[in-house]
Structures are given as C-alpha cells and as structure tokens.
PASE-51743 format. One record per residue: residue in three letters; x negated, y, z negated of N, C-alpha, C in turn. Coordinates in steps of 0.02 Angstrom, whole numbers, padded with zeros to 5 digits, always signed. Atoms other than C-alpha are relative to their C-alpha. Layout:
BEGIN
ALAXYZXYZXYZ ...
//
This chain:
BEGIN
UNK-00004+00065+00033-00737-00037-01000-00069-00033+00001 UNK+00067+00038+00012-00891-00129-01065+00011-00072+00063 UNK-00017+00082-00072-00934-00296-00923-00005-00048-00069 UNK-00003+00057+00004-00916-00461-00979-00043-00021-00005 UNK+00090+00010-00017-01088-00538-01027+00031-00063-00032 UNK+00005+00080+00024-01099-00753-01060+00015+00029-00061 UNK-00009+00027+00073-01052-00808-01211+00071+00016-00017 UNK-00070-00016+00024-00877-00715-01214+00057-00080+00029 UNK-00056+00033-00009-00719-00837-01211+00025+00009+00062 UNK-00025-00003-00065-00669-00871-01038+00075+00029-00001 UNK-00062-00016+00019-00474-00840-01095+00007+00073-00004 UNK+00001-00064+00028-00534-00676-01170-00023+00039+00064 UNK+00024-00028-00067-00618-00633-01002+00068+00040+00044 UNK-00056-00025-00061-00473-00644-00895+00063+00036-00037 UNK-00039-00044+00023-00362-00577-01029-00004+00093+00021 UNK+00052-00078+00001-00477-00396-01033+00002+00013+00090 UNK-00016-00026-00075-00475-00402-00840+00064+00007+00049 UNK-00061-00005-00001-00298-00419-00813+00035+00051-00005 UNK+00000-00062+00050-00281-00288-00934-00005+00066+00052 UNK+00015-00081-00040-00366-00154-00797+00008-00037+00071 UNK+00010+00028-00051-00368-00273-00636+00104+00007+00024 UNK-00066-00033-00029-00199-00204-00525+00060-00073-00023 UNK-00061+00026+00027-00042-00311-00577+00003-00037+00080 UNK-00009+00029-00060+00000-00327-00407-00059-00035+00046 UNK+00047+00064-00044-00159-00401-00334+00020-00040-00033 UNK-00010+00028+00037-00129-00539-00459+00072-00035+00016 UNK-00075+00025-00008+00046-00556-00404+00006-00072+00036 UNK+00004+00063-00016+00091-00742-00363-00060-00055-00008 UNK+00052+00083+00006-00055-00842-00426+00011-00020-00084 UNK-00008+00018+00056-00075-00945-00555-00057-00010-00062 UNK+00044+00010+00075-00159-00967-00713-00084-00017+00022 UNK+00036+00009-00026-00273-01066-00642-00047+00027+00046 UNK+00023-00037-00048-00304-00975-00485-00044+00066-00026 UNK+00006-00072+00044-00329-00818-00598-00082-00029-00027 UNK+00043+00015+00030-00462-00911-00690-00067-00005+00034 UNK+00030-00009-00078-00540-00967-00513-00047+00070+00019 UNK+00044-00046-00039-00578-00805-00459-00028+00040-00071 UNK+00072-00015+00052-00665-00740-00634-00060-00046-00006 UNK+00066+00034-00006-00785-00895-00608-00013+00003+00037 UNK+00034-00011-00074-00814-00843-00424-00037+00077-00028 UNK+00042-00080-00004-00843-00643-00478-00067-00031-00062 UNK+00051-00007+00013-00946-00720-00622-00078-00038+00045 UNK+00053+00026-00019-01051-00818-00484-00046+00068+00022 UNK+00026-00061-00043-01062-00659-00382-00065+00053-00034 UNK+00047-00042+00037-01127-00554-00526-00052-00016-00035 UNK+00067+00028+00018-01261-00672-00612-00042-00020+00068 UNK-00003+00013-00065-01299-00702-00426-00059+00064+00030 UNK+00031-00044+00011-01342-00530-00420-00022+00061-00030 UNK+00017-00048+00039-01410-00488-00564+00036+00055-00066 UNK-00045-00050+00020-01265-00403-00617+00038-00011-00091 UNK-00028+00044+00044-01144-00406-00755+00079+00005+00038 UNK-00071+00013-00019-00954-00475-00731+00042+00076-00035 UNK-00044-00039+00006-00832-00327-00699+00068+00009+00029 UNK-00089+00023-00010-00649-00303-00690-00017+00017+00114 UNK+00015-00027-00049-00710-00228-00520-00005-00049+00080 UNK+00022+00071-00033-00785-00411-00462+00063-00030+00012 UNK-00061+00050-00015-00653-00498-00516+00055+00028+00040 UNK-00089-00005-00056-00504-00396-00404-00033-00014+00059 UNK+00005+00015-00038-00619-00407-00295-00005-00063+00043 UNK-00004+00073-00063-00621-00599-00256+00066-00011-00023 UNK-00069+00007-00028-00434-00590-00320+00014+00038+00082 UNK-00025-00015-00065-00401-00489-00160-00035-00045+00047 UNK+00036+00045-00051-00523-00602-00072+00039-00073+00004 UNK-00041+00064+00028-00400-00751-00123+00060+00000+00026 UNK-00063+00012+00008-00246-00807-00064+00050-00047-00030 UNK-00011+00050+00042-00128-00917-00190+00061-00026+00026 UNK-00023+00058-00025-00060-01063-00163+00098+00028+00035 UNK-00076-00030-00001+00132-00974-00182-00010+00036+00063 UNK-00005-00042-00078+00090-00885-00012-00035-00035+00045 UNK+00009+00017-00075-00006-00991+00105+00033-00073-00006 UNK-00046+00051-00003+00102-01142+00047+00069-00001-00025 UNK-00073-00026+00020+00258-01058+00030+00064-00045+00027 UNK-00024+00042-00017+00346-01177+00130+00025-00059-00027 UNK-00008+00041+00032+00315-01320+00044+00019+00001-00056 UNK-00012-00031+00045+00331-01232-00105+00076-00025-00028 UNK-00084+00000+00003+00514-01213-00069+00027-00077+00013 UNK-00042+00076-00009+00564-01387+00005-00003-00024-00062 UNK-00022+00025+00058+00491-01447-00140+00057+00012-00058 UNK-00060-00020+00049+00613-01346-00255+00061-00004+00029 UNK-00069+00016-00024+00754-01386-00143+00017-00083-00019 UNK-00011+00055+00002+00728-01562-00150+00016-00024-00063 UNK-00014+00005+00058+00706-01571-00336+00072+00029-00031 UNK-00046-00039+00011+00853-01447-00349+00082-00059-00009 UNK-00023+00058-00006+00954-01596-00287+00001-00077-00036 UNK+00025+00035+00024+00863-01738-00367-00007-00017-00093 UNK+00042-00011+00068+00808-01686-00543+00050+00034-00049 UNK-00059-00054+00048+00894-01620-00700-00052+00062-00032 UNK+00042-00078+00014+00843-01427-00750-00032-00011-00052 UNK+00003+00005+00089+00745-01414-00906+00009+00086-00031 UNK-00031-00058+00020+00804-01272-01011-00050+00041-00053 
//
C-alpha cells in the first residue's frame, strides 16, 4: 500500500488504514479515538522524516487504550441509569 503523504483527506486516511490496520486492534474505540491515533502516527512519521503508514497508525492504536475499556464502569452506570430515566431512540 502506497503511505499517506499531506494533503490527502483526513477521512480518506483513516478509511485506507482501517482497510489493512487489524479489525480487532480497533475494536472498541471510537470515531474519534480512531482519528486520534492517525494524528499521533502522523506526528510520529513527519517527526521522523517518514511517511504515514497503516503500520504507524496500529501502532499507536495498540499504544491506546479507549475510553470503552479504561472507563468501562462508568460507561455502564451511565447506560443503566439512562436505561431507567430516558426514552430509547429507534
């Protein structure tokens, strides 16, 4: 796979790395988070020199833990409480 050089569509980035970047690292984060660690691998790789590869980016996804796992807790109360509280949307 060709790297990632400026100027491409950030969207299009993390689409294309997704694409080859393991499913399961990826598992439980979010959009955001996802986005997060393609602007950390692209610090890494203009950083040094480099260009952005799917390679970078699993690598600060695995370097990452998302929110759904180290605030899993809260996570849940919250959806208990709302569960109670709130009407579903469909």
């Amino acid at each position: 796979m060709a790297p990632v050089t400026p100027g491409h569509d950030s969207t299009h980035a993390i689409a294309i790395a997704l694409t080859v970047v393991s499913w399961r690292a990826a598992t439980g984060f979010s959009g955001s988070e996802l986005a997060q660690a393609v602007s950390a691998a692209l610090y890494s790789a203009f950083g040094s020199g480099g260009d952005l590869t799917t390679e970078l980016i699993e690598r600060e996804i695995l370097a990452t833990r998302p929110l759904s796992v180290t605030m899993h807790e809260r996570v849940q109360a919250l959806r208990d409480w709302a569960r109670e509280r709130t009407v579903p949307v469909d």
